[in-house]
One Martini backbone bead per residue (centre of mass of N, CA, C, O) as a GRO file, in nm:
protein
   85
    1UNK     BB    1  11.087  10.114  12.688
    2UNK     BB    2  11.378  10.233  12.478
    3UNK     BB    3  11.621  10.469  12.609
    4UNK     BB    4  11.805  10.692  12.684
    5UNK     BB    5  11.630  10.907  12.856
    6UNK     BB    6  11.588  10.652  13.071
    7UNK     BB    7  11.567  10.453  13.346
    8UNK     BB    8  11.871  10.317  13.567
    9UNK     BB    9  11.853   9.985  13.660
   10UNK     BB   10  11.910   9.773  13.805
   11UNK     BB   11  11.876   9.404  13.821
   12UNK     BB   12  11.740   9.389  14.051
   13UNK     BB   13  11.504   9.605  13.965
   14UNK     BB   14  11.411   9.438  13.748
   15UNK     BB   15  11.324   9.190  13.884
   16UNK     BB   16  11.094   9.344  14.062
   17UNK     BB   17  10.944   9.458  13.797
   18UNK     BB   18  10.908   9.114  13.690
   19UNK     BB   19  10.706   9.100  13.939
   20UNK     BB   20  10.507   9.325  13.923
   21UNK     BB   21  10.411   9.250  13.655
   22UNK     BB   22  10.339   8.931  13.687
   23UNK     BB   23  10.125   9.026  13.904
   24UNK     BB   24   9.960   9.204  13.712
   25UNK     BB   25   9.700   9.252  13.474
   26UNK     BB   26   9.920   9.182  13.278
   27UNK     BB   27   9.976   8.952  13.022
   28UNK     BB   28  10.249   9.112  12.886
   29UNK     BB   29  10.594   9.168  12.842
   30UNK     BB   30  10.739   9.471  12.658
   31UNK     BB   31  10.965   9.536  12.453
   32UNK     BB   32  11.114   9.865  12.294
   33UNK     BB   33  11.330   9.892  12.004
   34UNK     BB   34  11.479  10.140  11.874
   35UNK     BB   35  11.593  10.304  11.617
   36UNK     BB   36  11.833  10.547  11.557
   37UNK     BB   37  11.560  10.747  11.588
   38UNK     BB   38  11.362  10.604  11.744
   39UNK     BB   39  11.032  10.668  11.875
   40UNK     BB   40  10.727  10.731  11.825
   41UNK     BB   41  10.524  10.907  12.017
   42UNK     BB   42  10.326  10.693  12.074
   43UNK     BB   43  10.489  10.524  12.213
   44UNK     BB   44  10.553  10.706  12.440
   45UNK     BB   45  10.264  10.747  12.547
   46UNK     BB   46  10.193  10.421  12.591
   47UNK     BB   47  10.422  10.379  12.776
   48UNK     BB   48  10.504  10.245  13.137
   49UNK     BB   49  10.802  10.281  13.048
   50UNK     BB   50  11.151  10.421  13.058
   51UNK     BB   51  11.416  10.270  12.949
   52UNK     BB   52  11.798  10.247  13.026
   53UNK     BB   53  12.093  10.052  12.944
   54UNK     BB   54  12.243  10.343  12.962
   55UNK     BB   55  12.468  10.614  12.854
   56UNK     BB   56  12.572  10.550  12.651
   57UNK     BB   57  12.634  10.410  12.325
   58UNK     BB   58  12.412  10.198  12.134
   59UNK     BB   59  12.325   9.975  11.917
   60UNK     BB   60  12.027   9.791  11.869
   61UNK     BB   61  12.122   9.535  11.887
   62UNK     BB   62  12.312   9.508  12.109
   63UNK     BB   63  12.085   9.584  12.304
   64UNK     BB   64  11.931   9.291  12.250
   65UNK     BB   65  12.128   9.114  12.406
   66UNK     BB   66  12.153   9.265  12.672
   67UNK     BB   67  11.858   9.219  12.734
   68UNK     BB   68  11.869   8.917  12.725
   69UNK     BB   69  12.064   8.899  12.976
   70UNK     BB   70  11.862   9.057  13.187
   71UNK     BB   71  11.637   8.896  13.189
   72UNK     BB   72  11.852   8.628  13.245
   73UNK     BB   73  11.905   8.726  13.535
   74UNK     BB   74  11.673   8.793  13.665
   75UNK     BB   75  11.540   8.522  13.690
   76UNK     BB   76  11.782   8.412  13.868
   77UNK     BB   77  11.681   8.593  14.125
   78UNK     BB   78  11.368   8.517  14.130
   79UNK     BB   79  11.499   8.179  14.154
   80UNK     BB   80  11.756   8.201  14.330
   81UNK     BB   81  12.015   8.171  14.103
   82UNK     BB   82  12.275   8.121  13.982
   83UNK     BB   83  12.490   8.310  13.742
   84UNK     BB   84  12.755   8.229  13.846
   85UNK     BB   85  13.019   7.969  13.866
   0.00000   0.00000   0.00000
């Protein structure tokens, strides 16, 4: 789950993250976006982690992008391939 008040990873440490969980018996990963006001008690108690993508502030779409970004370069990390060129 993203929030602000959660953890921030490096790229490389999420990376590692995305290769525990492919690791582990969960069947997929799933982000959660909340809106405005954030997510109801119940997402955040059975979130298995939470996730900040800055100290900053930012608006739920852009960090939709963001996250988007982030994913596409774990996985560039995890099959050991360049992202800039």
């Amino acid at each position: 789950m993203l929030d602000e008040t959660g953890i921030i990873l490096s790229s490389v440490e999420l990376s590692r993250k995305i290769v525990f969980w492919n690791n582990s018996s969960k069947k997929s990963i799933n982000f959660f976006i909340g809106g405005p006001w954030g997510h109801d008690s119940r997402v955040y108690a059975k979130a298995d982690m939470v996730l900040s993508m800055s100290k900053m502030t930012f608006t739920h779409e852009m960090i939709v992008l963001f996250l988007y970004e982030q994913i596409y370069r774990a996985y560039k990390i995890i099959n050991n391939e360049k992202y800039h060129y």
